[in-house]
Biopython code that builds the backbone (N, CA, C, O; Angstrom):
import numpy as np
from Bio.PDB.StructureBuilder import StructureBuilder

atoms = [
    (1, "UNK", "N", (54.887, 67.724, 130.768)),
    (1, "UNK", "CA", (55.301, 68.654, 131.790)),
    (1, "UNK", "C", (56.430, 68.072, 132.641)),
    (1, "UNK", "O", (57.266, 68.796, 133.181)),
    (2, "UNK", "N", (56.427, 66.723, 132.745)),
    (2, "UNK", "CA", (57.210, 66.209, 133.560)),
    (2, "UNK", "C", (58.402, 66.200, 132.786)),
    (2, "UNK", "O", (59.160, 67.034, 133.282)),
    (3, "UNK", "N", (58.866, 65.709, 131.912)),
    (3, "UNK", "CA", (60.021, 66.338, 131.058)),
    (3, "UNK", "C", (60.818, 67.519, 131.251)),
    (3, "UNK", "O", (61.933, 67.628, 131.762)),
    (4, "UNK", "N", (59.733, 68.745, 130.545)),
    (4, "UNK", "CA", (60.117, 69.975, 130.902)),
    (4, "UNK", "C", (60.644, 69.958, 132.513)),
    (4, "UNK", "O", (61.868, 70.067, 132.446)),
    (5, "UNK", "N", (60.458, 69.916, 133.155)),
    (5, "UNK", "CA", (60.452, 69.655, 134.673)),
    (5, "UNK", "C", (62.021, 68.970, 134.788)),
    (5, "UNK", "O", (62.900, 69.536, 135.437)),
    (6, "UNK", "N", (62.202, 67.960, 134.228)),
    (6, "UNK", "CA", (63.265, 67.591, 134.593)),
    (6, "UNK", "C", (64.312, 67.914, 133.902)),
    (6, "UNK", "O", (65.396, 67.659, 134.427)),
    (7, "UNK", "N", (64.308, 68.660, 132.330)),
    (7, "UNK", "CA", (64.901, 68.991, 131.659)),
    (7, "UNK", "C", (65.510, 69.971, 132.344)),
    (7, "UNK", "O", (66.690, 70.086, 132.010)),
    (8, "UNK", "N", (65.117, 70.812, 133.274)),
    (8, "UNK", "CA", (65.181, 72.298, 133.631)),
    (8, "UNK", "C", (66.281, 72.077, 134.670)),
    (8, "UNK", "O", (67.425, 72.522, 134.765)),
    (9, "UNK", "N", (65.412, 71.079, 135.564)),
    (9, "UNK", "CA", (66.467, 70.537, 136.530)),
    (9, "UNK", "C", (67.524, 70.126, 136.523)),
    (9, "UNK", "O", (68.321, 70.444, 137.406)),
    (10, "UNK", "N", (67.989, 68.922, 135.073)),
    (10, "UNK", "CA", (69.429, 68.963, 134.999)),
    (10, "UNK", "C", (69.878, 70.091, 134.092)),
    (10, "UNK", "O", (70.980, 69.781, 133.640)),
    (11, "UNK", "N", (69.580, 70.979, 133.752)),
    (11, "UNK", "CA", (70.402, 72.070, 133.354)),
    (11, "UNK", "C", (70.650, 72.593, 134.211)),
    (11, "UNK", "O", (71.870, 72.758, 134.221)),
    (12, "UNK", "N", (70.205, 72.998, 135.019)),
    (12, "UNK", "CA", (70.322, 74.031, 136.446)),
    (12, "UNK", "C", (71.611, 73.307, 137.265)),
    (12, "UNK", "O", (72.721, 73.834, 137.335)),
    (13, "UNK", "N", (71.184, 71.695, 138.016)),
    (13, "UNK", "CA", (72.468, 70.644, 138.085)),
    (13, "UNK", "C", (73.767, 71.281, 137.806)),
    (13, "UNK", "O", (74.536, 71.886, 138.554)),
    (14, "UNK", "N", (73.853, 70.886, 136.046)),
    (14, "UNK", "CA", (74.580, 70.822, 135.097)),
    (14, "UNK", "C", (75.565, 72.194, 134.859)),
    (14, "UNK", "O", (76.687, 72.192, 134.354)),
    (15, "UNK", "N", (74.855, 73.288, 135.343)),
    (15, "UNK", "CA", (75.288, 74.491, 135.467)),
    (15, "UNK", "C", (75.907, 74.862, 136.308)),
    (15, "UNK", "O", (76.961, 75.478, 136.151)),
    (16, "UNK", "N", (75.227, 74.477, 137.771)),
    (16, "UNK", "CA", (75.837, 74.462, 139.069)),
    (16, "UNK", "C", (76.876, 74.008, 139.522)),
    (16, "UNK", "O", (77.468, 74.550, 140.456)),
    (17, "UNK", "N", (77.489, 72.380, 138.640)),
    (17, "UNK", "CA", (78.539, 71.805, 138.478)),
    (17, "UNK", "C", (79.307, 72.288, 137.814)),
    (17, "UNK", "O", (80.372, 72.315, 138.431)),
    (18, "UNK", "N", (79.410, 72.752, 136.768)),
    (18, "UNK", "CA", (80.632, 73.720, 135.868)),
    (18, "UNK", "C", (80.966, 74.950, 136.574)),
    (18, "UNK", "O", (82.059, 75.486, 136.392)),
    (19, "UNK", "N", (79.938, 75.517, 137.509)),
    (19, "UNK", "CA", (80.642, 76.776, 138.352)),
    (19, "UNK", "C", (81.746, 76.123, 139.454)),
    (19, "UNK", "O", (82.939, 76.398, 139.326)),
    (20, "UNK", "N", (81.331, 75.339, 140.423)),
    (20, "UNK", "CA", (81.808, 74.556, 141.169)),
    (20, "UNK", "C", (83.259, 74.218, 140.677)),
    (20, "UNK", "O", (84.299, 74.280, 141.333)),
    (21, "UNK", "N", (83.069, 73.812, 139.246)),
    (21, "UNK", "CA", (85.237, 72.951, 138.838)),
    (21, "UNK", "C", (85.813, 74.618, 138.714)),
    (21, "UNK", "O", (87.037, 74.637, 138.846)),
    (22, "UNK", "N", (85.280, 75.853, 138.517)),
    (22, "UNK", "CA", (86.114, 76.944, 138.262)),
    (22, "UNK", "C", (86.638, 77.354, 139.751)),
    (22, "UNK", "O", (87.710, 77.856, 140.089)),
    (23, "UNK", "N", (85.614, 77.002, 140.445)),
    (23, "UNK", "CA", (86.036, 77.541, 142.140)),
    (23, "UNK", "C", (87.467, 76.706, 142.379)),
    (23, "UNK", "O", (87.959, 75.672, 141.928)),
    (24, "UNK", "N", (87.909, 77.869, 143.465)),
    (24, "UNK", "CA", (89.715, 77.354, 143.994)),
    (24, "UNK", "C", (90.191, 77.057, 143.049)),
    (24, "UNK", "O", (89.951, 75.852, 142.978)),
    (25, "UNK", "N", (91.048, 77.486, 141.739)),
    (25, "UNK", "CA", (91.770, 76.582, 141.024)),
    (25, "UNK", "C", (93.231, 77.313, 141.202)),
    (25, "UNK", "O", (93.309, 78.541, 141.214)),
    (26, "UNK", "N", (94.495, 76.385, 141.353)),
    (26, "UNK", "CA", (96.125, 77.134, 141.677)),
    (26, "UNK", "C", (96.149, 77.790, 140.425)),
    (26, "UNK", "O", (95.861, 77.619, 139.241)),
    (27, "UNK", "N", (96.903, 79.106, 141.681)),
    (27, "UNK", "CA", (97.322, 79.599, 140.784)),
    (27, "UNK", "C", (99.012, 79.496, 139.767)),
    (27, "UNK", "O", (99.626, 80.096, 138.885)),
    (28, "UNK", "N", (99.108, 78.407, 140.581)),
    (28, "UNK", "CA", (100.504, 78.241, 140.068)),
    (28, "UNK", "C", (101.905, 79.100, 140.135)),
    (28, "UNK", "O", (101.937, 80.312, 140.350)),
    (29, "UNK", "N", (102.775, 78.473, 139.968)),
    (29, "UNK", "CA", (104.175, 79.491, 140.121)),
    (29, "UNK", "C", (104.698, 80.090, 139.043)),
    (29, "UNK", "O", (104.827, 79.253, 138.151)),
    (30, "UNK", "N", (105.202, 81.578, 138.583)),
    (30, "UNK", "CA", (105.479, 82.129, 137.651)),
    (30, "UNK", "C", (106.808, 82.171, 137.897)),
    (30, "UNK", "O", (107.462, 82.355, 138.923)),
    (31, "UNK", "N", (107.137, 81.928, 136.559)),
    (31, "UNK", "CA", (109.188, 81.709, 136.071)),
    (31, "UNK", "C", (109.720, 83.153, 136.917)),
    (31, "UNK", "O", (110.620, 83.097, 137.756)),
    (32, "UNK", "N", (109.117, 84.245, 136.603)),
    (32, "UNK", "CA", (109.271, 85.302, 137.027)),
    (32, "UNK", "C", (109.918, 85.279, 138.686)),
    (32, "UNK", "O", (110.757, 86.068, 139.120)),
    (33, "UNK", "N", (109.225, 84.068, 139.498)),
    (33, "UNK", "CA", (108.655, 84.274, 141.255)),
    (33, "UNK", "C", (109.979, 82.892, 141.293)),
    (33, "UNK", "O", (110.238, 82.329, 142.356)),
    (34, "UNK", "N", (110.616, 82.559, 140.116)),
    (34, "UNK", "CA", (111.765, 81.501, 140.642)),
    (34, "UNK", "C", (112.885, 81.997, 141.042)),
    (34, "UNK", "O", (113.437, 82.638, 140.148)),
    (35, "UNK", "N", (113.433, 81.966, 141.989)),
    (35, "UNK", "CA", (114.862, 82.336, 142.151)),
    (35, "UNK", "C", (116.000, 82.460, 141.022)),
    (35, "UNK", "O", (116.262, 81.549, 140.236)),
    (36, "UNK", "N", (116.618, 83.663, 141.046)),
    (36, "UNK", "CA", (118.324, 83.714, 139.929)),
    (36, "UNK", "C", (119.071, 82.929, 140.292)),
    (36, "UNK", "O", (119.228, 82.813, 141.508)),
    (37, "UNK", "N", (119.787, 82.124, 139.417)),
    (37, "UNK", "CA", (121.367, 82.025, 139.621)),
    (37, "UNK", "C", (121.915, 82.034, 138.486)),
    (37, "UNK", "O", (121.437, 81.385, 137.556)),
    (38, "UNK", "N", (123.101, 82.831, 138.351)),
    (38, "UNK", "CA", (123.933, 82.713, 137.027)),
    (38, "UNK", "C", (124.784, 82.144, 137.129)),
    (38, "UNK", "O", (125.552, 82.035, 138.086)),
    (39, "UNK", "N", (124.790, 81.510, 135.779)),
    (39, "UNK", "CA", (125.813, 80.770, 135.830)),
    (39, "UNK", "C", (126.521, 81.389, 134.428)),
    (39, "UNK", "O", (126.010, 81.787, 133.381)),
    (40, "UNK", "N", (127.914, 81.295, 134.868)),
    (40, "UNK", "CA", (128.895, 81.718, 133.684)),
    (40, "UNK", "C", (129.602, 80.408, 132.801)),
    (40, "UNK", "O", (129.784, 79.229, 133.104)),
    (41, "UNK", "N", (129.825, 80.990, 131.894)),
    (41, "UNK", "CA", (130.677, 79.654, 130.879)),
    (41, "UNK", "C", (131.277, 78.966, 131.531)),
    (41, "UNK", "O", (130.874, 77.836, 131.808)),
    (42, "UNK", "N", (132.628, 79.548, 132.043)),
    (42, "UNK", "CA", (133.780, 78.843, 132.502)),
    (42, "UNK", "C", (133.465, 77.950, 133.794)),
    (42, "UNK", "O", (134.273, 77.162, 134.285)),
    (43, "UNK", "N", (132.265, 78.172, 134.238)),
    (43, "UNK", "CA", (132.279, 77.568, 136.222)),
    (43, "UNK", "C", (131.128, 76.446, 136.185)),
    (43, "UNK", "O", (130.339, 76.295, 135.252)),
    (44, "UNK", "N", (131.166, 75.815, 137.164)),
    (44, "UNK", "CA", (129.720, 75.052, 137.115)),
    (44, "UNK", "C", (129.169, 75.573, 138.705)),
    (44, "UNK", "O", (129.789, 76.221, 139.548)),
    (45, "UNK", "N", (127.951, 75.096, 138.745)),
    (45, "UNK", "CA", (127.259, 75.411, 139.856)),
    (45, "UNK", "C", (126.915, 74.138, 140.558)),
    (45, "UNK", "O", (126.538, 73.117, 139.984)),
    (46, "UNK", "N", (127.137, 74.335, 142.353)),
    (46, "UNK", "CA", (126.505, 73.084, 142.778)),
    (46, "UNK", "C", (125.214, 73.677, 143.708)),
    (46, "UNK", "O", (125.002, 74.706, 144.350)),
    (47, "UNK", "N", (124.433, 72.355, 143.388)),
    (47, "UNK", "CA", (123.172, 73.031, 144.525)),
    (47, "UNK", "C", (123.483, 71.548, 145.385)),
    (47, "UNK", "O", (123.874, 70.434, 145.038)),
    (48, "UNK", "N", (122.994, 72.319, 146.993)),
    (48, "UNK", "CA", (123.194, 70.826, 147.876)),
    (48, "UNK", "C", (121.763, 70.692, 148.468)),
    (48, "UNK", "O", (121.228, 71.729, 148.858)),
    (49, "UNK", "N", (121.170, 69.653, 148.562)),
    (49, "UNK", "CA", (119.888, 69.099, 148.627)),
    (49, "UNK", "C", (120.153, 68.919, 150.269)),
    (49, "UNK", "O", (121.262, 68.785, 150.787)),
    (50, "UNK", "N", (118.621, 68.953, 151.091)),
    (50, "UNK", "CA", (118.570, 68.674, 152.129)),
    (50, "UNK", "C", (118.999, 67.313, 152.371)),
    (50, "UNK", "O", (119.749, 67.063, 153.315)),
    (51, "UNK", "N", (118.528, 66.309, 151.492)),
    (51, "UNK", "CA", (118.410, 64.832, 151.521)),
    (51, "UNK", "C", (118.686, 64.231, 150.097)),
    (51, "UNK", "O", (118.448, 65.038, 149.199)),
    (52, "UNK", "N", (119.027, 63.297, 149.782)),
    (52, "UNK", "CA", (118.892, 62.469, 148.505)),
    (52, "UNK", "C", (118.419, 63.068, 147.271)),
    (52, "UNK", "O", (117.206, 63.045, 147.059)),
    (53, "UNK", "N", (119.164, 63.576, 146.467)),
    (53, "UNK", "CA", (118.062, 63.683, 145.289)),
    (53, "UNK", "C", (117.486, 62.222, 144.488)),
    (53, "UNK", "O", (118.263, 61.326, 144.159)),
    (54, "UNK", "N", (115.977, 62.166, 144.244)),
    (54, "UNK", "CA", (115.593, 61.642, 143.356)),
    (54, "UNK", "C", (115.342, 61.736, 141.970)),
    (54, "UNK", "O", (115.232, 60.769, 141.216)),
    (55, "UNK", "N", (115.250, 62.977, 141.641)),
    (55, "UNK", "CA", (114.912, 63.410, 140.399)),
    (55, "UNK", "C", (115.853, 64.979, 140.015)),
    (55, "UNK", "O", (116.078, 65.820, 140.885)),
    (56, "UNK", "N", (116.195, 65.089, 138.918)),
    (56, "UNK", "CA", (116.369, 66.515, 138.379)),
    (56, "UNK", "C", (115.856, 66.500, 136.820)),
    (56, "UNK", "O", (115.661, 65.453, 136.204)),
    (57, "UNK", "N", (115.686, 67.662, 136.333)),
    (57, "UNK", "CA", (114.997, 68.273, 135.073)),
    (57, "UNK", "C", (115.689, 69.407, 135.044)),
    (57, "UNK", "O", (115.654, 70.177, 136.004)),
    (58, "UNK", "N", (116.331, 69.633, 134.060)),
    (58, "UNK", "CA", (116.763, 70.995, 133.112)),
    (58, "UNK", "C", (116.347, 71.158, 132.156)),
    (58, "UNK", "O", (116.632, 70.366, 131.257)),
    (59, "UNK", "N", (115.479, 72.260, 131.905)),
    (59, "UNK", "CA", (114.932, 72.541, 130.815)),
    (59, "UNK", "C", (115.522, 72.779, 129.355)),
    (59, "UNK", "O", (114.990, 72.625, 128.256)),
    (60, "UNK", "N", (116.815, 73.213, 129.713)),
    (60, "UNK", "CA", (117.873, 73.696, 128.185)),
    (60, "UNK", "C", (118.573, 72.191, 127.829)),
    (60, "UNK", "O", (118.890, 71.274, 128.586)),
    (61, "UNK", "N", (118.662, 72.303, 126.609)),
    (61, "UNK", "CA", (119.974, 71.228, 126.350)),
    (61, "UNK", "C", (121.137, 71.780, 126.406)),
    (61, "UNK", "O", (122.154, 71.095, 126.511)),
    (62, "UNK", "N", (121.159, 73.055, 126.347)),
    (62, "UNK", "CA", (122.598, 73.964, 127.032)),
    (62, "UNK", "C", (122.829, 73.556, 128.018)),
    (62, "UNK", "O", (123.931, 73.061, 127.779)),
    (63, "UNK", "N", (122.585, 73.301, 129.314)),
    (63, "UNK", "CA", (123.179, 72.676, 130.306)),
    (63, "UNK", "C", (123.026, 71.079, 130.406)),
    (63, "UNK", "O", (122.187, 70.220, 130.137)),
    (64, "UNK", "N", (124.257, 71.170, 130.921)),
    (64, "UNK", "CA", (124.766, 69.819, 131.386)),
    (64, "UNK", "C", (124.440, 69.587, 132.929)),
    (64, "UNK", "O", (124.984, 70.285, 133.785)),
    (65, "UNK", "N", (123.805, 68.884, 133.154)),
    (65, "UNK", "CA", (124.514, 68.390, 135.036)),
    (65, "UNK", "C", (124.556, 66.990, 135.496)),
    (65, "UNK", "O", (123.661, 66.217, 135.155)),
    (66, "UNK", "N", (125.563, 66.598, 136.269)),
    (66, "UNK", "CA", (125.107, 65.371, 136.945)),
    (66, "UNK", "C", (125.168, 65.232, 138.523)),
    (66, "UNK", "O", (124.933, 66.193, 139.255)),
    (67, "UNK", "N", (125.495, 63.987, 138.994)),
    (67, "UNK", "CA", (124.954, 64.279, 140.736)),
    (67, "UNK", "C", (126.026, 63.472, 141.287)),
    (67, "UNK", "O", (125.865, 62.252, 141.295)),
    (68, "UNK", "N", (127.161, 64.001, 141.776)),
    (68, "UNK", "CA", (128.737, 63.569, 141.910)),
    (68, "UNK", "C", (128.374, 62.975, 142.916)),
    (68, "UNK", "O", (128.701, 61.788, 142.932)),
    (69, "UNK", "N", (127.515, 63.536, 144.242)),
    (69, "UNK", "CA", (126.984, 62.731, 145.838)),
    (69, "UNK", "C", (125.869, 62.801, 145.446)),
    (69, "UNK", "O", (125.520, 63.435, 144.450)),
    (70, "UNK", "N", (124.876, 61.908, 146.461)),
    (70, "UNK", "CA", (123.209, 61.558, 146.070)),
    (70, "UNK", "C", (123.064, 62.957, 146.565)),
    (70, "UNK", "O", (122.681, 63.501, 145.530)),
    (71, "UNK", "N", (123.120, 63.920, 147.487)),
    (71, "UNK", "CA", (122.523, 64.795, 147.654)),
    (71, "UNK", "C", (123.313, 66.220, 146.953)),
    (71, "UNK", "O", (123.158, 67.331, 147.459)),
    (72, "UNK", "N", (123.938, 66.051, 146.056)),
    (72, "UNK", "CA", (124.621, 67.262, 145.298)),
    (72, "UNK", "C", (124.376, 67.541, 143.951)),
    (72, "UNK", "O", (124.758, 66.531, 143.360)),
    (73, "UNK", "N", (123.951, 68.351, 143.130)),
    (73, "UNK", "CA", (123.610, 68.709, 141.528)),
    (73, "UNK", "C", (124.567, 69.483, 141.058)),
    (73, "UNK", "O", (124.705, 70.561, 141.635)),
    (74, "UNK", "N", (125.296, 69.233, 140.137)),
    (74, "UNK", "CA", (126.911, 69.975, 139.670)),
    (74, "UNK", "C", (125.774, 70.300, 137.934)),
    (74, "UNK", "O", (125.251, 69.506, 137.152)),
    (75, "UNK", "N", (125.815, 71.592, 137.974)),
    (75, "UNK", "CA", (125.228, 71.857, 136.729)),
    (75, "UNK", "C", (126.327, 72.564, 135.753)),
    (75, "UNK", "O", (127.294, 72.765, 136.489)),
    (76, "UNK", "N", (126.764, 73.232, 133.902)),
    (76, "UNK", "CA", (127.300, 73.747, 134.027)),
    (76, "UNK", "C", (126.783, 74.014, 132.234)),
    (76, "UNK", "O", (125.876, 73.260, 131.884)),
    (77, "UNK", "N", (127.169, 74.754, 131.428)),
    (77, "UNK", "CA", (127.214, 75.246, 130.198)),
    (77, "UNK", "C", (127.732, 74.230, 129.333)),
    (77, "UNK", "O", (128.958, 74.131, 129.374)),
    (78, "UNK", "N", (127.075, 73.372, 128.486)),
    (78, "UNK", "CA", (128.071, 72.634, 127.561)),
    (78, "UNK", "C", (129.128, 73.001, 126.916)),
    (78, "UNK", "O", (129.004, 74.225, 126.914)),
    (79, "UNK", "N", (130.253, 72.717, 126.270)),
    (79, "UNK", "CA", (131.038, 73.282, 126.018)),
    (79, "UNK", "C", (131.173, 74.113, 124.735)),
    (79, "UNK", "O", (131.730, 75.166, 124.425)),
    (80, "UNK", "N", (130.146, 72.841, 123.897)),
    (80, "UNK", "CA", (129.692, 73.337, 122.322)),
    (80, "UNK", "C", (128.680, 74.164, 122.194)),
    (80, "UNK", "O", (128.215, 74.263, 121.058)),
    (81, "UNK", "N", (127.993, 75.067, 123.412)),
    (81, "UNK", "CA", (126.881, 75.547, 123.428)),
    (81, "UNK", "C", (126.823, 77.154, 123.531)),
    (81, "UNK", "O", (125.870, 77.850, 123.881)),
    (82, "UNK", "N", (128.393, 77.627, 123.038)),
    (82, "UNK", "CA", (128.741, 79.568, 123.327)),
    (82, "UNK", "C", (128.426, 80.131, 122.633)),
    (82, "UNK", "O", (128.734, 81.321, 122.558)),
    (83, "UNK", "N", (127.329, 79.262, 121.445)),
    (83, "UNK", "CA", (126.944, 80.239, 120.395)),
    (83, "UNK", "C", (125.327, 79.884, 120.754)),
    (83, "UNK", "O", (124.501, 80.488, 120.069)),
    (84, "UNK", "N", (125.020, 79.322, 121.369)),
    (84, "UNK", "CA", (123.096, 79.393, 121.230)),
    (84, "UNK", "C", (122.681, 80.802, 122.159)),
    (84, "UNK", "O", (123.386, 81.509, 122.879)),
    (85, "UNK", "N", (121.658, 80.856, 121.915)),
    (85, "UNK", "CA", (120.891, 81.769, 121.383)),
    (85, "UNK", "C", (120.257, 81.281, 123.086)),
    (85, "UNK", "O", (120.569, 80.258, 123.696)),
    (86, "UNK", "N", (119.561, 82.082, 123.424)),
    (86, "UNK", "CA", (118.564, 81.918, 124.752)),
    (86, "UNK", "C", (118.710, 81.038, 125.660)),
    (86, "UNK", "O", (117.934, 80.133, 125.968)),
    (87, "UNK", "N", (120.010, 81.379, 126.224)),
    (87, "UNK", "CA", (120.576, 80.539, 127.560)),
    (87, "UNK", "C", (120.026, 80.533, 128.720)),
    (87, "UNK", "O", (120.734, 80.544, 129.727)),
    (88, "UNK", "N", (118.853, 80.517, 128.786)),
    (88, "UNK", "CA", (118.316, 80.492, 129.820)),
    (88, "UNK", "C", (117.281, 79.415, 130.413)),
    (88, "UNK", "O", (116.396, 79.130, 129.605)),
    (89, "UNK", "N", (117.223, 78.943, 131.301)),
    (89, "UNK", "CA", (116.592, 77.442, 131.378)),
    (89, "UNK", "C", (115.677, 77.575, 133.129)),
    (89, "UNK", "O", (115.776, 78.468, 133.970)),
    (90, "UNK", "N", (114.761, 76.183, 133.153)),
    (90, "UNK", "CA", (114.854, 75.811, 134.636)),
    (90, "UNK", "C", (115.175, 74.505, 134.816)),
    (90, "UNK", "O", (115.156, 73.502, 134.102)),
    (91, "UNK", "N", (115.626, 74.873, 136.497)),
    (91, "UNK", "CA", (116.165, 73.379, 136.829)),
    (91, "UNK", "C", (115.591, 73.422, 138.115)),
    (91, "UNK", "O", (115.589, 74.186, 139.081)),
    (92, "UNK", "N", (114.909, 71.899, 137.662)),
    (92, "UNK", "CA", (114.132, 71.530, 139.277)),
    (92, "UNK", "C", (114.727, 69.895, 139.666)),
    (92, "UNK", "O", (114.848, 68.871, 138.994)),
    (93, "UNK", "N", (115.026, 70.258, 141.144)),
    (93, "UNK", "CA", (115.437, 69.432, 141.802)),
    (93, "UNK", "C", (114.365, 68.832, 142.963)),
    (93, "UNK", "O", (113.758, 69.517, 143.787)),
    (94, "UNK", "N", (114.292, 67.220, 142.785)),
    (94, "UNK", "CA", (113.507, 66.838, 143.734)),
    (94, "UNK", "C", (113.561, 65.449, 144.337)),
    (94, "UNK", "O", (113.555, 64.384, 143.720)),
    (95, "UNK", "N", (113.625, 65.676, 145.907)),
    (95, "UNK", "CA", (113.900, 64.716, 146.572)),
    (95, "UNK", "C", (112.695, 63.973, 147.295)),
    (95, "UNK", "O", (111.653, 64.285, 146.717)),
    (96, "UNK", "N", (112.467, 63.113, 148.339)),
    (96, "UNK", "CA", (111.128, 62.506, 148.449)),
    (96, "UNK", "C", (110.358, 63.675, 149.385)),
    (96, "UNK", "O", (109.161, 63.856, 149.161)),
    (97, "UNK", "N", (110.934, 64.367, 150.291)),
    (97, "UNK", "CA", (110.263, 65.270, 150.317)),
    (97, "UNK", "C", (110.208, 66.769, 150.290)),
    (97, "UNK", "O", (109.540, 67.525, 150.995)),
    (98, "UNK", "N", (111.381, 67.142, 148.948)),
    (98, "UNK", "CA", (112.084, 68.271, 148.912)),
    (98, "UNK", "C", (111.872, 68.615, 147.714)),
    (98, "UNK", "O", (112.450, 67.863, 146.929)),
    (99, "UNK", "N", (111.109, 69.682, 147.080)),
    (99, "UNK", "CA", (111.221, 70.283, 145.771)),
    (99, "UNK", "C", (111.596, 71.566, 145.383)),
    (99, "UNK", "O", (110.888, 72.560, 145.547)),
    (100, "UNK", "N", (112.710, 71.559, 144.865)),
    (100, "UNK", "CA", (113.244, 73.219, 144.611)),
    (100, "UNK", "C", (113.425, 73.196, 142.535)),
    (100, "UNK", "O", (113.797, 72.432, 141.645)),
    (101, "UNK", "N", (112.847, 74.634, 142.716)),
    (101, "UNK", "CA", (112.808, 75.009, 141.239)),
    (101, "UNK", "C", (113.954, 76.209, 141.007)),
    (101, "UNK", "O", (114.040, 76.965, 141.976)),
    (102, "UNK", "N", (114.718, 76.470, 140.053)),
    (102, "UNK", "CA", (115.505, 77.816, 139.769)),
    (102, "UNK", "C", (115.488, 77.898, 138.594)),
    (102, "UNK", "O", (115.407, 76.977, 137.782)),
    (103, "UNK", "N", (115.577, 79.237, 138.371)),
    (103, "UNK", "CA", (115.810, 79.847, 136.721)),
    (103, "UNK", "C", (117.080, 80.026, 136.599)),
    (103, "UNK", "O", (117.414, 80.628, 137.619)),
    (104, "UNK", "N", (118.348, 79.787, 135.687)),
    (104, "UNK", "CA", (119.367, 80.020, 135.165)),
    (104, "UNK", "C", (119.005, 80.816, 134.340)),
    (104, "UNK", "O", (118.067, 80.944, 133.554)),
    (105, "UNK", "N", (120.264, 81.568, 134.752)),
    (105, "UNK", "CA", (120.416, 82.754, 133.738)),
    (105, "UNK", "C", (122.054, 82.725, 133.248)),
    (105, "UNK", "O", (122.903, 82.061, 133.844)),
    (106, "UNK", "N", (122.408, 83.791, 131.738)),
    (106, "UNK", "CA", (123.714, 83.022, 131.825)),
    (106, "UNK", "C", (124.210, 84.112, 131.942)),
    (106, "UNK", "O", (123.471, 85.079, 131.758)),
    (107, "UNK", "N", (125.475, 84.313, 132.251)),
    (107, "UNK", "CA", (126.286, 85.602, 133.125)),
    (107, "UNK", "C", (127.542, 85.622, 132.345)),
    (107, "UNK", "O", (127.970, 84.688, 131.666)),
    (108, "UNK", "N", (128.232, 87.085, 132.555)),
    (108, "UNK", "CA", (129.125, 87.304, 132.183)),
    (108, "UNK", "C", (130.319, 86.904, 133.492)),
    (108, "UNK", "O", (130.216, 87.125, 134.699)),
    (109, "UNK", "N", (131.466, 86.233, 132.714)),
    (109, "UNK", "CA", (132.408, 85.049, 133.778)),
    (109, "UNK", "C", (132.848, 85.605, 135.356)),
    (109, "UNK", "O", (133.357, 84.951, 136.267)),
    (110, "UNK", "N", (132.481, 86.964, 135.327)),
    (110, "UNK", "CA", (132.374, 87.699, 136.924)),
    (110, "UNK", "C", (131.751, 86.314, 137.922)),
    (110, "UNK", "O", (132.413, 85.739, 138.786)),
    (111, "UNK", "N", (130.417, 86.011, 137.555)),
    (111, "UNK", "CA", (129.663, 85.335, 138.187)),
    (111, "UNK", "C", (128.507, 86.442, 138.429)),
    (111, "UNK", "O", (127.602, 85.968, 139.115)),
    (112, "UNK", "N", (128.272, 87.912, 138.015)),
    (112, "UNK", "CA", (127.100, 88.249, 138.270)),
    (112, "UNK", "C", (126.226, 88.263, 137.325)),
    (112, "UNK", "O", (126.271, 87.483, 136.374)),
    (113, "UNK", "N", (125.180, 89.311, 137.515)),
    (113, "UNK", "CA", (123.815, 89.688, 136.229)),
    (113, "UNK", "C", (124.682, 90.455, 135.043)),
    (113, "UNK", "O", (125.327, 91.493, 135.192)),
    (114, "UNK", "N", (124.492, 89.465, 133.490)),
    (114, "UNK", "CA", (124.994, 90.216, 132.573)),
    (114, "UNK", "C", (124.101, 91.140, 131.962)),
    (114, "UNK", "O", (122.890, 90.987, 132.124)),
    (115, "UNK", "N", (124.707, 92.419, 131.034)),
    (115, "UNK", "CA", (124.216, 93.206, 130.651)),
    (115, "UNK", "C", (124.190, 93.170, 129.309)),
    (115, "UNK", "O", (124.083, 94.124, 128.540)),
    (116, "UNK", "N", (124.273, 92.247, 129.109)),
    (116, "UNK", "CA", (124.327, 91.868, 127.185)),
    (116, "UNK", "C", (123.033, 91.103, 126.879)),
    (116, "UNK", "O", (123.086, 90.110, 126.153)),
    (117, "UNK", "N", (121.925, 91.505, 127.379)),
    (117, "UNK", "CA", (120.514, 90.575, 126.998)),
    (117, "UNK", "C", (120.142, 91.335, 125.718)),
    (117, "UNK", "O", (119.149, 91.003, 125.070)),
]
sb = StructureBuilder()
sb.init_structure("model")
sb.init_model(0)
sb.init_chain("A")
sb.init_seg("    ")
for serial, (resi, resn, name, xyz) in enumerate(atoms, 1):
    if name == "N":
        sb.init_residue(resn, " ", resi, " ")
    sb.init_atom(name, np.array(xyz, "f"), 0.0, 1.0, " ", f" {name:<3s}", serial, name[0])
structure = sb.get_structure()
């Protein structure tokens, strides 16, 4: 009986703990909820950081960027890259206590939203 007894008990435990890890979990940020910017072939884009960047990530190998001042990101279209296919990327920039995410999109050389998707 004492078994049964305790068997019961850590299932019950055991149960109570697996509800518990589902409670509060983020919901995280959707690509959708990131800010636009287009960028066109011919131009590059700069983003200016509050402070220092430490880190950047671009998701495409279509873009190029590097960081001309510690607090500036010069991003832009490779040059060999006017024929790929799904130009669209993110780029997150992050400083020690600054994190910004954006979606690139690629634009017709106006600089606005193209209509050729």
């Amino acid at each position: 009986m004492k078994n049964f007894l305790f068997t019961l008990a850590a299932i019950f435990i055991a149960a109570l703990h697996s509800y518990a890890q589902k409670i509060n979990l983020p919901e995280g940020t959707r690509k959708s909820d990131l800010p636009v910017v287009y960028l066109p072939d011919s131009l590059s884009v700069h983003f200016i950081s509050p402070e220092p960047i430490q880190y950047v990530d671009i998701s495409s190998k279509s873009i190029v960027g590097d960081l001309p001042v510690k607090n500036v990101l010069r991003i832009r279209y490779r040059s060999d890259s006017s024929k790929i296919a799904g130009r669209e990327a993110i780029v997150t920039i992050a400083g020690e206590k600054f994190l910004a995410q954006y979606r690139i999109e690629w634009s017709a050389s106006d600089g606005g939203p193209s209509n050729l998707k």
